[in-house]
Wavefront OBJ file of the C-alpha trace (Angstrom):
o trace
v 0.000 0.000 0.000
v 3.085 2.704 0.845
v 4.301 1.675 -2.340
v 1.385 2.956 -4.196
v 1.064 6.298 -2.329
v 3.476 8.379 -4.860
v 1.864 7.086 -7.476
v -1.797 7.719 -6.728
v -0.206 11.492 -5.663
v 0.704 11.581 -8.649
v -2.503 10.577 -10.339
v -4.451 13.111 -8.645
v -1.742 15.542 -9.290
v -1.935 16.037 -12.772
v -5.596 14.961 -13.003
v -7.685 17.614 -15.027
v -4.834 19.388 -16.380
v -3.292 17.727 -19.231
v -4.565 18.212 -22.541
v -3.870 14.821 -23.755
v -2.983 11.247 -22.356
v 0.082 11.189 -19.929
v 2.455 8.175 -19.688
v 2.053 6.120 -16.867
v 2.509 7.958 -13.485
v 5.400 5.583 -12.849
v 7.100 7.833 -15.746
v 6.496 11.160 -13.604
v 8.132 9.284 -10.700
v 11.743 9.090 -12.445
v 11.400 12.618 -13.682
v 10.730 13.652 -10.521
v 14.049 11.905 -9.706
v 16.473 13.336 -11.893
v 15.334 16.730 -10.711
v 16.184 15.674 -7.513
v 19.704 14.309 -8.500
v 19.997 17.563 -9.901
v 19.588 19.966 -7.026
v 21.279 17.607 -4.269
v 24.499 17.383 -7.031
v 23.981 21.423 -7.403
v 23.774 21.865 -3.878
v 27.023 19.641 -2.888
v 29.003 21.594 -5.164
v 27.874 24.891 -3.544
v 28.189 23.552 -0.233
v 24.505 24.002 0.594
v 23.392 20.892 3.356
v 20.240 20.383 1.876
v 17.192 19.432 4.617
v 14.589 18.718 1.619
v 13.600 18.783 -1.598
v 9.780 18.425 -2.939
v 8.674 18.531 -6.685
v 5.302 18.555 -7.412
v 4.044 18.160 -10.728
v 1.713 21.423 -12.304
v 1.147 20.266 -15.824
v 2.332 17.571 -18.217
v 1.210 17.052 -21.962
v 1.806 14.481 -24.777
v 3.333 16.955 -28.292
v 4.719 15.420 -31.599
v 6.331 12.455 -29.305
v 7.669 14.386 -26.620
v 6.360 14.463 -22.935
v 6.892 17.941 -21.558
v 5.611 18.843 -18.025
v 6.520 21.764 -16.051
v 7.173 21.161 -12.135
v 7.313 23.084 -8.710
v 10.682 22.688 -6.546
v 11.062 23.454 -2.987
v 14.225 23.680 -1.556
v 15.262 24.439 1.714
v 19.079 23.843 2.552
v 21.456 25.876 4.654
v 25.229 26.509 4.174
v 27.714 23.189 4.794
v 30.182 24.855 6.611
v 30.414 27.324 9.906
v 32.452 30.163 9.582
v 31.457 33.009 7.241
v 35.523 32.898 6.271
v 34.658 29.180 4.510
v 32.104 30.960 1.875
v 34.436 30.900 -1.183
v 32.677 34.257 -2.215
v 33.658 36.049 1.447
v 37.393 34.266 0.801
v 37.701 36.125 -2.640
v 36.568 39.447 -1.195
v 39.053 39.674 2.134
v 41.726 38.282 -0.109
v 41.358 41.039 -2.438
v 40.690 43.590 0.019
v 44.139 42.691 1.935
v 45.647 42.822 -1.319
v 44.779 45.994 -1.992
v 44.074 48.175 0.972
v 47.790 49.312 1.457
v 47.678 51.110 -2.250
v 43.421 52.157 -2.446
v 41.891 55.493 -1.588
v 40.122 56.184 1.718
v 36.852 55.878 -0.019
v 37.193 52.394 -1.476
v 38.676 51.206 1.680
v 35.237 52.209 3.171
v 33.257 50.906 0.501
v 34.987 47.507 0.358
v 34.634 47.290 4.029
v 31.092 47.718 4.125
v 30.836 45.627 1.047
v 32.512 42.892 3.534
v 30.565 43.417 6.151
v 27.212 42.891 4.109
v 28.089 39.318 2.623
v 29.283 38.396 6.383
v 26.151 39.197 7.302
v 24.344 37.449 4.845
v 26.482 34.514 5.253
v 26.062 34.338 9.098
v 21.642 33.961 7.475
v 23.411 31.495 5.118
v 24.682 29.260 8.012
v 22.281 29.871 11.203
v 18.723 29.523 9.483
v 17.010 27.361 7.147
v 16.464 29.044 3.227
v 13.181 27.738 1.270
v 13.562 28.728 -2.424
v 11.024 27.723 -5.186
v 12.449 26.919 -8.605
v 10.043 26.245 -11.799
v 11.368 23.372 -13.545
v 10.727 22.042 -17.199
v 11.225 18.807 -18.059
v 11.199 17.075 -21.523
v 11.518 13.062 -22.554
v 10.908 11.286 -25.521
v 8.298 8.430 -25.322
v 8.688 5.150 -27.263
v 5.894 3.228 -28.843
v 4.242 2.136 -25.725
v 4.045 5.762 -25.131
v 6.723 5.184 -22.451
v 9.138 8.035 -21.533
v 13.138 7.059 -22.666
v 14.640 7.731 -19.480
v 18.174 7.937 -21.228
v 15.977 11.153 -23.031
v 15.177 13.530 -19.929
v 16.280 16.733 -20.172
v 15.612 19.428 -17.680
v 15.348 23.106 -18.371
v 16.420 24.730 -15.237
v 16.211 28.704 -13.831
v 19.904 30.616 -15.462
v 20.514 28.578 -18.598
v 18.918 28.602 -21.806
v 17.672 25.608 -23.344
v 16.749 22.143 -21.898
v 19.896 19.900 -20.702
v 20.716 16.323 -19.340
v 21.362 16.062 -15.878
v 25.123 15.640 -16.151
v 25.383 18.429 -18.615
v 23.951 20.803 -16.156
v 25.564 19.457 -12.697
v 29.177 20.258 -14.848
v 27.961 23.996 -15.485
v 27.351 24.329 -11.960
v 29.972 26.835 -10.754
v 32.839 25.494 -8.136
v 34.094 27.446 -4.866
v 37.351 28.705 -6.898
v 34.992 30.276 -9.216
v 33.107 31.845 -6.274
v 36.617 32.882 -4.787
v 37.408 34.724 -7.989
v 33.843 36.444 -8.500
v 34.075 37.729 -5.200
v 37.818 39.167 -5.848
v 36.909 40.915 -9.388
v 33.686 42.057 -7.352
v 35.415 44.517 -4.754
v 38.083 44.983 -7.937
v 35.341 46.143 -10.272
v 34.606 49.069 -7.439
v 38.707 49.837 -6.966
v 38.220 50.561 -10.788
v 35.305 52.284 -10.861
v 35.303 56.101 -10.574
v 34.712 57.325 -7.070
v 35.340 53.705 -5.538
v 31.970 52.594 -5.689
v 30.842 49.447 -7.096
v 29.907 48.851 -10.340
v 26.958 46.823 -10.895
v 27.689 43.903 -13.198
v 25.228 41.883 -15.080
v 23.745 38.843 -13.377
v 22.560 35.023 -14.660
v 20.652 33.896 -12.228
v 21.271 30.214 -11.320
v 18.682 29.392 -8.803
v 20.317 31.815 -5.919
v 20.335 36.014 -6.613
v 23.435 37.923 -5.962
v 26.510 39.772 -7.454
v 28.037 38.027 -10.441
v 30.771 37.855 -13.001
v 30.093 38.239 -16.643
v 29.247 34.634 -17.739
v 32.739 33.105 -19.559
v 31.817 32.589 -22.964
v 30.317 29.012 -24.050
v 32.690 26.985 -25.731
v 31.260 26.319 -29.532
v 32.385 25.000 -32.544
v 35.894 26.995 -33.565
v 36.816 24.621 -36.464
v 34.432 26.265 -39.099
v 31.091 25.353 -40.245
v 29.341 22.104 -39.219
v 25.787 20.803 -40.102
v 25.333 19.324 -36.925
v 26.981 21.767 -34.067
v 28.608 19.302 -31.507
v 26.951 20.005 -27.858
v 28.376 22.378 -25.420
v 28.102 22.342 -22.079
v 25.815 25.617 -20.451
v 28.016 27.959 -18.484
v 26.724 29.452 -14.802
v 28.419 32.617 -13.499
v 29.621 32.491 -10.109
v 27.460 33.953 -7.891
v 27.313 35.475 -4.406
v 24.186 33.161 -3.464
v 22.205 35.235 -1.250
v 19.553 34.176 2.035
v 16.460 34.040 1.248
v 15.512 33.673 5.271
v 16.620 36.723 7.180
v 17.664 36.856 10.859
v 15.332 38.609 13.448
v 15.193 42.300 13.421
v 17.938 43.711 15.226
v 16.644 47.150 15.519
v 15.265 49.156 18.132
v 11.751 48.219 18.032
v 12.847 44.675 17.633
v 14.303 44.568 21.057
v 11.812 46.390 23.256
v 9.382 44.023 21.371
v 11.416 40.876 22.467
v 12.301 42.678 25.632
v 8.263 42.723 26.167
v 8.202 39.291 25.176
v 10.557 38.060 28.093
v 8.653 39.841 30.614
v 5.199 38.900 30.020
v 6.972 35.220 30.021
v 8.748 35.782 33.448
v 5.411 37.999 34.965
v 3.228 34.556 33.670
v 6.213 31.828 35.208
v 5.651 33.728 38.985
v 2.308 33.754 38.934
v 1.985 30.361 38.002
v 4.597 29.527 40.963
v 2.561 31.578 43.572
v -0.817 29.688 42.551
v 1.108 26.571 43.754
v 2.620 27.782 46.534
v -1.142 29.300 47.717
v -2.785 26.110 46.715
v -0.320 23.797 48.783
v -0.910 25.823 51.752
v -4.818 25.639 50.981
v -4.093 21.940 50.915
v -2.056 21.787 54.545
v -4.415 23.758 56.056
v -7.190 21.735 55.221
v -5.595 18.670 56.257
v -4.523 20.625 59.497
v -8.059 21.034 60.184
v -9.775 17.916 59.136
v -6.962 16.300 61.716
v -8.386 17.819 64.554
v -11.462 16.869 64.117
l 1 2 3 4 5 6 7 8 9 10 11 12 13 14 15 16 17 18 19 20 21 22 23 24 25 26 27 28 29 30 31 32 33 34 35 36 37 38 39 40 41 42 43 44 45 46 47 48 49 50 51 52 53 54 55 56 57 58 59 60 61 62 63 64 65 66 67 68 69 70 71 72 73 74 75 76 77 78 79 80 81 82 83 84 85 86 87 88 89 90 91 92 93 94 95 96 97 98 99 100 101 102 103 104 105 106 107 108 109 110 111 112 113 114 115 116 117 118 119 120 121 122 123 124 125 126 127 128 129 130 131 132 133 134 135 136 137 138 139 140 141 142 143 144 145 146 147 148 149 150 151 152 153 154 155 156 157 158 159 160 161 162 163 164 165 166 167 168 169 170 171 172 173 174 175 176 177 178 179 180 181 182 183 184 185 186 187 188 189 190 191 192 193 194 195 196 197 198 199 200 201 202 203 204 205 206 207 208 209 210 211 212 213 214 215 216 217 218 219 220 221 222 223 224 225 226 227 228 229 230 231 232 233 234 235 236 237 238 239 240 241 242 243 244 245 246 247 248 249 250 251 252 253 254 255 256 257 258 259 260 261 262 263 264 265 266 267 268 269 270 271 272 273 274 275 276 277 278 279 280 281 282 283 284 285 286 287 288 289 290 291 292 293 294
């Protein structure tokens, strides 16, 4: 009976909204799958622990022999390690800020610090509290004669990268922490260079997390003159500063008192309670007092 639960989710899933007859639901299940393998083999590479992952199915259809359905992913992950110094993107920026402070102008100095003290900050959300992010996910197969998806077929077309993509294709693309280290070096850099020392805004691919980037490297194509049938090349992800999308308690003013307010009601409630114990215990001795006399 378990084993049928996913399936009949499934069922009633996509019930009502496909236009024509779906493969079997068993055919959603390893789609589902190889989205999965593809954000817990993204996630390892940018040392995110991830704490789950559901996909949920929104629409699937049946088109000239290709299955194409479009899913839901939530995510919610932290970051894998515990210092803020261990984000590759943090590493770049201090070691180009130590590089460079000696020989900068007053006003970089101060921008790069605050700069600094910003992804810290986020990194410290990174680390301490669980991120949810939703991705939309399209996924395409080709069905055999049974009308049967090819699972050697799936492609995935994922948030940053144009075009649908195997699996493997797309975990390679997925930028490692020396790319992070040098985005976040060219980052402070960039405002060093920049007239006035403050940063210049650079163009951003987004690749499932939002942040500061370096311009995409250029895909590798076909140099060896024309071809009929372009050999494939492998999508390219900028290195990104990947940003919280869960942030920390406000540490303002009004936060405080508020949590200051909290505490008290909570101690005020905790004595009372203790003195309605302490009144009804002596209630209780008394009475016992008295019915022993008579």
């Amino acid at each position: 009976m378990a084993l049928m639960l996913p399936f009949l989710a499934a069922f009633f899933t996509t019930a009502g909204t496909a236009p024509t007859v779906l493969p079997p639901s068993s055919d959603d299940v390893s789609i589902a799958k190889a989205i999965q393998t593809y954000i817990y083999g993204r996630s390892e590479t940018l040392r995110l622990r991830v704490d789950s992952v559901s996909t949920i199915k929104l629409s699937g259809e049946v088109h000239e022999g290709t299955y194409l359905s479009n899913w839901e992913v939530t995510l919610r992950f932290r970051a894998a390690y515990t210092r803020p110094e261990d984000d590759p993107y943090l590493a770049g920026m201090l070691r180009c800020f130590d590089e460079l402070r000696a020989s900068s102008d007053a006003s970089w100095v101060k921008w790069a610090e605050d700069e600094i003290a910003k992804r810290r900050s986020e990194v410290l959300d990174l680390i301490t509290y669980a991120q949810e992010q939703k991705e939309a996910v399209t996924a395409y197969a080709e069905i055999d004669g049974s009308g049967r998806i090819i699972p050697e077929t799936v492609r995935l077309k994922v948030p940053g990268i144009e075009g649908s993509h195997g699996v493997q294709e797309l975990l390679k693309a997925v930028p490692g922490p020396e790319q992070f280290e040098d985005a976040g070096y060219k980052y402070l850099l960039s405002g060093r260079q920049a007239p006035g020392g403050s940063g210049q805004e650079q163009s951003v691919t987004s690749g499932g997390h939002g942040g500061t980037a370096t311009p995409p490297k250029e895909i590798p194509g076909n140099k060896g003159g024309p071809s009929p049938t372009p050999p494939p090349t492998t999508p390219v992800q900028p290195a990104e500063a990947i940003k919280p999308t869960t942030r920390r308690p406000p540490t303002n003013m009004r936060g405080y008192v508020t949590n200051r307010t909290y505490l008290l009601y909570w101690a005020t409630g905790m004595v009372a309670v203790l003195l309605a114990i302490l009144v009804a215990g002596e209630v209780y001795n008394q009475r016992r007092k008295m019915s022993g006399r008579r």
